[in-house]
N, C-alpha and C positions, 0 to 999 in steps of 0.2 A: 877606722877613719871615715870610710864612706856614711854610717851609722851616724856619725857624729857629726858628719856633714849635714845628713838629711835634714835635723831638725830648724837649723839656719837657714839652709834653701828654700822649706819649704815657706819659714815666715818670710824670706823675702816674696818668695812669689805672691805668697797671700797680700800682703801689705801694696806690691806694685800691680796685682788685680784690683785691688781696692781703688786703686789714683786711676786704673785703667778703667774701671767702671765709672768713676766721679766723674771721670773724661768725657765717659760718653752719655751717662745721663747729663750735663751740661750743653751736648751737642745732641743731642735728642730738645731739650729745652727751648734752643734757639731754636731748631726747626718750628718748636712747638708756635713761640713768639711772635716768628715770622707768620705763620699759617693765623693765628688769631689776627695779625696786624691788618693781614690782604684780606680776611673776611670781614674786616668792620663795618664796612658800609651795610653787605649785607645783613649784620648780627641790627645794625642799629635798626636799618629797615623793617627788618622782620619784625622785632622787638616792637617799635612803635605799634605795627600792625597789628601786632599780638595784644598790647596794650590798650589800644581803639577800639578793637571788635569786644574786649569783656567788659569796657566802659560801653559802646552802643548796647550792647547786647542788656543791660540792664535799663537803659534808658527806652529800647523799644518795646522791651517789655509792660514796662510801664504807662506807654501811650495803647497800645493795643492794636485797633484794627483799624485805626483813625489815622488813615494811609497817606494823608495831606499833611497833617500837624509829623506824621514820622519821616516826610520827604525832605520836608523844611529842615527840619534839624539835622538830617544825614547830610544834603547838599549846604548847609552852613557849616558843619563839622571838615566838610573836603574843601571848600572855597578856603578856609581857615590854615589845614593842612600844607595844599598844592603837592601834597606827596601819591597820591593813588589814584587812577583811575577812574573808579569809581567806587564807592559804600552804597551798600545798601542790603535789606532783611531780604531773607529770602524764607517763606515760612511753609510748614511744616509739608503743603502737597506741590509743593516745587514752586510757586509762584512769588517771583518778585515784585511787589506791586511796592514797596517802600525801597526808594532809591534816592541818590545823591543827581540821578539823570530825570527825575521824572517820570519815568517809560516803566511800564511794566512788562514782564521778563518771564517766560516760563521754562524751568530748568530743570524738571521733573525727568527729563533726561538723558544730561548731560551728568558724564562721571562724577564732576565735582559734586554736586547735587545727591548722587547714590552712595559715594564714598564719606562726606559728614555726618547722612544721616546713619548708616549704616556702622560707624564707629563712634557716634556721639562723644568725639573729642576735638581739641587744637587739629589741623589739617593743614599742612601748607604744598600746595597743587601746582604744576607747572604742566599749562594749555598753551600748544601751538598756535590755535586761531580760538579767541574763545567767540560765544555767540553773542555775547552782554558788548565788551569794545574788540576790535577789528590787532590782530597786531598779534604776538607772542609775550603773556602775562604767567604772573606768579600771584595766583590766588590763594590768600588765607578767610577758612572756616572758622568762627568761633563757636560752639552751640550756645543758642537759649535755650533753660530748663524753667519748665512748671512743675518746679518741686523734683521728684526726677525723670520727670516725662522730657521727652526735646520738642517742642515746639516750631523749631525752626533754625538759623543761623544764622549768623551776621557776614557778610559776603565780603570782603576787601580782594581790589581788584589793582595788583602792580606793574607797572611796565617791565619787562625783564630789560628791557636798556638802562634803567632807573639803578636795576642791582649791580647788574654790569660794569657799572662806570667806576673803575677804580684801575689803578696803573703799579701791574706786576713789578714792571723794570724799574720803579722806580729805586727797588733793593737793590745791594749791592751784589747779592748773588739769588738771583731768582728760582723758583721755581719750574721745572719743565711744564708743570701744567695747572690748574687751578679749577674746581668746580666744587657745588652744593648739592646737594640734594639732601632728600626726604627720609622719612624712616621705612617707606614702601621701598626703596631704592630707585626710586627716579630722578632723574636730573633736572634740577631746579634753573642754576645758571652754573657756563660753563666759560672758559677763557676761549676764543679763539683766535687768540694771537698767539698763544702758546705749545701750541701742539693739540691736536685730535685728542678727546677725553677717550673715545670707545680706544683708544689704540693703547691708552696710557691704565686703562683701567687693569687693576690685580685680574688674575689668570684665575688662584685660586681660591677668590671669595666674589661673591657678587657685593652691591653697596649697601641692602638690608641685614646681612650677617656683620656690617660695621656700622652698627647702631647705637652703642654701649653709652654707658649715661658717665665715661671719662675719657680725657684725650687719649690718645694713643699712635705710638708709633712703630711701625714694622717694618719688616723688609720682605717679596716679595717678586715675582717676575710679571711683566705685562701681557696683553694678550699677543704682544711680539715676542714672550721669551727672555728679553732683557729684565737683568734684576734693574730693581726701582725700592727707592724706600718710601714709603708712603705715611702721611702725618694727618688725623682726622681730631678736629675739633668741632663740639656741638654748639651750633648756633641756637637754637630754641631744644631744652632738653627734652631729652626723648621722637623730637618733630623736626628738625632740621641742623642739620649737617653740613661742614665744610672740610675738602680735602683738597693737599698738594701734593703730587708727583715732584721727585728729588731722583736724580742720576745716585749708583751707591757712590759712587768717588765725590758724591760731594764735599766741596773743602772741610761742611763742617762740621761729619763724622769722620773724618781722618787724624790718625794718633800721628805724632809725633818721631820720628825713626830711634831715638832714643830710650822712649818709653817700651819699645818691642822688642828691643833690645837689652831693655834692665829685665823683661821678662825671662827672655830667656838665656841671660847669663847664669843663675844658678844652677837652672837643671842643666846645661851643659858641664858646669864643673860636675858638679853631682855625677854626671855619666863618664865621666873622664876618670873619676874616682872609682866609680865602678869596673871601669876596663881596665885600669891599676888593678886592683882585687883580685878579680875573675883572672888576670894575666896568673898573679903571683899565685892563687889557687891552685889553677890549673898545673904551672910547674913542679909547686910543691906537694903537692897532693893528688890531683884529679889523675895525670896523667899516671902514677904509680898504683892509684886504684882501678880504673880501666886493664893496666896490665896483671892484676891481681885476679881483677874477673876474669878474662881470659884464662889465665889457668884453672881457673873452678870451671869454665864451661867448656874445657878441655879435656878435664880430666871426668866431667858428669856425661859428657859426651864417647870418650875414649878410654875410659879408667886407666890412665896413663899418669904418671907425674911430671910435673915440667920438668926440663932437663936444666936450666938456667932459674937461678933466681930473681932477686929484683934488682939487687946488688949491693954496693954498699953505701949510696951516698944517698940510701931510703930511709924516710924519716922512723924512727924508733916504733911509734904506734903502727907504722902498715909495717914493721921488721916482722913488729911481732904476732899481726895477722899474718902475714904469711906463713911463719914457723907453727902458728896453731892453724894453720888450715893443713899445710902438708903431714903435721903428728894426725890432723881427722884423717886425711884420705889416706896413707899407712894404715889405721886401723881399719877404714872401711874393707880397704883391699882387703886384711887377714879375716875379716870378719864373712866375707863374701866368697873366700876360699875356702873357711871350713864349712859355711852352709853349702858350698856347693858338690863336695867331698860327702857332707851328710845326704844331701839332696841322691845323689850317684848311689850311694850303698841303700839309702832305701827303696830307691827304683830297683835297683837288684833283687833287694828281697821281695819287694813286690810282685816281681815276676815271677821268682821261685814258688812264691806260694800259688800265683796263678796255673802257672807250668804244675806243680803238683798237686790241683787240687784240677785240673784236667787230667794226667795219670789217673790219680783216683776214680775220679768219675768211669774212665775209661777202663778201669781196673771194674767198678760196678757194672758194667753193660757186657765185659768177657765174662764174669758172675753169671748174669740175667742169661748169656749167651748161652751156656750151659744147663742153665735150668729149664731154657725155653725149649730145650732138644729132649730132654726128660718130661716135660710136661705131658700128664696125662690125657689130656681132650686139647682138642683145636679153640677151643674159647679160651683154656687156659694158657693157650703159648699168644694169643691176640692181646690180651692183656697185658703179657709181659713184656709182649715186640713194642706196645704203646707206652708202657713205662720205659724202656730201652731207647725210643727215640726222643724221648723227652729227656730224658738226663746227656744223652749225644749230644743236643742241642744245644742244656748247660754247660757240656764240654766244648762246643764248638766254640762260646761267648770267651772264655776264660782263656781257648786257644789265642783269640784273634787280640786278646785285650793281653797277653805276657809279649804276643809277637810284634805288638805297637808298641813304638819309644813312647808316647804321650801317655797311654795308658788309661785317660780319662776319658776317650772317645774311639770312636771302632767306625769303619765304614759298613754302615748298614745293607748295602748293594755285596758287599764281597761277604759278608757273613750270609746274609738268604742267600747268596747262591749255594753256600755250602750246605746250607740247611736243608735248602727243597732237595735237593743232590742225593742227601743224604737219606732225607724221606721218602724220593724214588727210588733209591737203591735198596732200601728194605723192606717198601710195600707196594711197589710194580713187579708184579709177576713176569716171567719172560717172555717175550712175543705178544705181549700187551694191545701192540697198535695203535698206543694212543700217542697225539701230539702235545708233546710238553711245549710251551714257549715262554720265557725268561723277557722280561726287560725291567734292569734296574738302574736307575742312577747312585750317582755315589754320592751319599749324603752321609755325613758325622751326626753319629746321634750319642749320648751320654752311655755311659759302663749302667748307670741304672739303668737305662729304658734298655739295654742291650738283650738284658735276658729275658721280661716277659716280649719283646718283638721275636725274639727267636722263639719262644713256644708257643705262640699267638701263629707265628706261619707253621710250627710243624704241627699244631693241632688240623690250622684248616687246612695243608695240605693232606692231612691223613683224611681227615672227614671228603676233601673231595676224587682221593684213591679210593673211600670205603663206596660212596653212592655214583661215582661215575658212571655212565652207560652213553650208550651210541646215541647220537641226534637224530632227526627225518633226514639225516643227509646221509643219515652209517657213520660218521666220524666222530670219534672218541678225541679230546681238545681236554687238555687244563691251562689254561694262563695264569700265570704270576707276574706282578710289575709292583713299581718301588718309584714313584713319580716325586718330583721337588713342588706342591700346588702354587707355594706364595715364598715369600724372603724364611718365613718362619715357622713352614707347616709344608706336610709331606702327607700324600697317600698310596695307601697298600690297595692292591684288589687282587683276588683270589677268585678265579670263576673254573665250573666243569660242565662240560654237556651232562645233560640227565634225556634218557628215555622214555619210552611208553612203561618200562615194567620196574615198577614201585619195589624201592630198598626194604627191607625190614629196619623197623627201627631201633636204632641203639639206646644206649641208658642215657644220653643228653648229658656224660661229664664233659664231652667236647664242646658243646656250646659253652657251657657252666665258665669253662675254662676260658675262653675265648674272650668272654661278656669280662670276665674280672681282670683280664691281661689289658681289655682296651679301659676299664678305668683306672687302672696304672695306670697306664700311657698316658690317660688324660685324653683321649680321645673319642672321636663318635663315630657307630657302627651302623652300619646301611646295610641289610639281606635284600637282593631281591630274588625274585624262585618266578623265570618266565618260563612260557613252555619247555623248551630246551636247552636253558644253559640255569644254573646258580652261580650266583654271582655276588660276594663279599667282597663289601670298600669299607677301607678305616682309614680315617682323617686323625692325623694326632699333629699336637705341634713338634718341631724342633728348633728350640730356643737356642740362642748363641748362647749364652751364659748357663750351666748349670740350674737345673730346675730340682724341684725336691720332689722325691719319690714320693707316691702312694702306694698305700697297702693294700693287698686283697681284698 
């Protein structure tokens, strides 16, 4: 219904904007009429004026420089008239020596004088005091051209009371205020019975931005703020201008109470139709869909099933969504029990195989342990004590990773503890004297990075058991630490006092070893060797997410 309302609403509106706009272009109109009416005196004035000066303007040209025979006929032309001031040439280095007074005039100064030549067109100029007659005038410039040089202008000189004289109230609804001006934007003549022009003038335009070569009418605020509609008709195109100020409430842009009314009768039925709709919608549908979501965001929230249905006076279509959402979440549930059933027995065996491939391991190092006691030379049991901590190590990884529910990460701080632990315990002698010191944090590092960081610290803790020696202070020191540097990167440092008396040097599998553990890791390795201490830092990342191993 609402649908098939629309298209009727919407031609009535269209059709009763149309009378609404004929309305007001009709009353935009009158404004218009009226504004032409009150500027006639001025349009005729000017008009003349304009007309004079490009008849003289041809005729002094033609007399020349024969400033007598051109007096004559300009003062014949005004005696004739009785409408101006004065006429007369004004030529090209300012000097008026051909005039309707006789007198010669030098005006080489004087704006109007700078502004003709300087635009070589029509001018029409409004002088407070000019220096030619005494009083407040409206002078119009014509230029004289030789060919297209300007030679000069033809000067017409008007009384501003001459343009003045015409009677506002004489209308039956006047205007608030009335004045002319120029295409520069200056005020030619102004009403002063009618209100102050600077108060009445638009806020947001000055009067040369309303210079357009058609009438026009706008709406606009004063320099007080008050909206005002403003109506400008061209008295000489392009060169002078008339405008009136109008209050907005004037009678005769005002509709009708009828007319705003047939506006907006349709779209209120229309919306009325609508709130019909949207009502019946809502009851029959909306509201039974809202309660449908609810139990989907009940059950993605609580894997629970609602206990209640919709009921039964649910329209058939949401019946039978709801019957195929609850047959989905039924199988989601069995579907999530048996993965989670499978989930459960392979963490099981995952462990098993971890737990026995720690046995094992552990089984290989009581092997080594036996071999290492029959070994015939003490190079030969060194060798195998360093293959024996190395697989301990792999055993310690596999301990820590069946002994985690996760399985996928290991705290790197409780594993090196047991590592160097372990590495003290089988290669510190007793009564050693040395200071061990531990600090690690607990950082989760991946089941890959687990195993070469465990043989990356029992290599360089063996290496710094094999070269240890006293400092210049006598004190034997190893530190180990396990730092957090950034959100996603951790460093290891490994350092031992070293003394005056030089290790013998080993076969450098331990370095070998060490270099290839940190490009696993993905990390970078810093030795430094000061007087007395060595000292190993390795920076690696540890990424939140699973990162992909490197090889050897």
């Amino acid at each position: 219904m609402s649908l098939a309302l629309l298209p009727i609403g919407l031609i009535a509106v269209v059709q009763t904007r149309q009378i609404a706009d004929q309305s007001q272009s009709s009353a935009e109109l009158s404004l218009i009429a009226v504004t032409d009416q009150a500027a006639t005196g001025e349009r005729t004035t000017l008009q003349e004026a304009l007309g004079a000066g490009r008849a003289l303007a041809a005729v002094v040209k033609l007399i020349g420089e024969d400033s007598a025979q051109c007096s004559g006929i300009l003062r014949g032309y005004d005696d004739e008239s009785k409408k101006f001031l004065l006429v007369g040439f004004v030529q090209h280095d300012g000097m008026m020596a051909c005039s309707s007074s006789d007198k010669p005039y030098d005006l080489v100064n004087t704006p109007v004088y700078q502004a003709a030549m300087e635009r070589g067109t029509v001018t029409v100029s409004s002088v407070e005091r000019s220096v030619v007659t005494d009083g407040q005038v409206v002078i119009v410039t014509v230029p004289v051209f030789d060919g297209e040089e300007v030679i000069g202008f033809v000067y017409i000189s008007i009384a501003r009371d001459t343009l003045e004289d015409h009677e506002i109230a004489d209308f039956d609804a006047p205007p608030l205020s009335f004045f002319t001006y120029n295409d520069l934007g200056q005020l030619l003549t102004t009403d002063q019975h009618y209100g102050l022009p600077d108060e009445e003038l638009p806020a947001a335009y000055t009067l040369n931005q309303l210079t357009g070569p058609s009438r026009q009418v706008f709406s606009a605020k004063n320099q007080a703020g008050i909206e005002r509609v403003y109506v400008v008709v061209p008295l000489i195109q392009g060169t002078a201008f008339a405008m009136t100020v109008w209050p907005s409430d004037t009678p005769m842009l005002q509709t009708d109470f009828s007319g705003r009314i047939s506006t907006l009768l349709p779209i209120v039925m229309w919306l009325a139709s609508l709130i019909v709709a949207f009502w019946s919608l809502n009851r029959l549908a909306i509201t039974h869909i809202r309660k449908l979501g609810r139990q989907m965001r009940h059950f993605a929230l609580n894997r629970t099933l609602p206990r209640m249905s919709l009921g039964e006076r649910v329209p058939f279509e949401i019946f039978t969504m709801e019957q195929t959402f609850l047959g989905m979440a039924k199988s989601i549930l069995q579907d999530e029990a048996r993965q989670e059933d499978s989930l459960r027995e392979k963490n099981i065996l995952l462990k098993e195989v971890h737990h026995r491939v720690k046995n094992n391991l552990q089984l290989i190092s009581s092997i080594m342990s036996m071999q290492i006691r029959q070994a015939p030379t003490e190079a030969n049991r060194k060798v195998l004590q360093r293959l024996q901590d190395r697989i301990l190590s792999l055993a310690t990884v596999h301990k820590s990773l069946y002994q985690d529910d996760e399985m996928s990460r290991v705290d790197a701080g409780i594993l090196l503890r047991e590592i160097v632990s372990q590495s003290l315990a089988v290669g510190l002698p007793p009564n050693a004297n040395v200071d061990i010191k531990e600090d690690y944090d607990n950082i989760m590092i991946g089941a890959d990075d687990a195993a070469p960081m465990s043989l990356l610290v029992s290599e360089a803790v063996t290496n710094a058991l094999k070269y240890i020696s006293a400092d210049t202070g006598g004190a034997k020191r190893i530190v180990v630490s396990l730092k957090k540097t950034a959100a996603e990167t951790a460093q290891l440092r490994v350092e031992n006092t070293l003394g005056d008396v030089v290790p013998e040097s080993g076969t450098g599998l331990g370095s070998r070893l060490i270099q290839a553990f940190t490009r696993q890791l993905g990390g970078t390795l810093e030795i430094d060797e000061a007087e007395d201490v060595y000292k190993l830092e390795l920076t690696f990342p540890v990424p939140l997410a699973e990162k992909k191993a490197n090889d050897f």
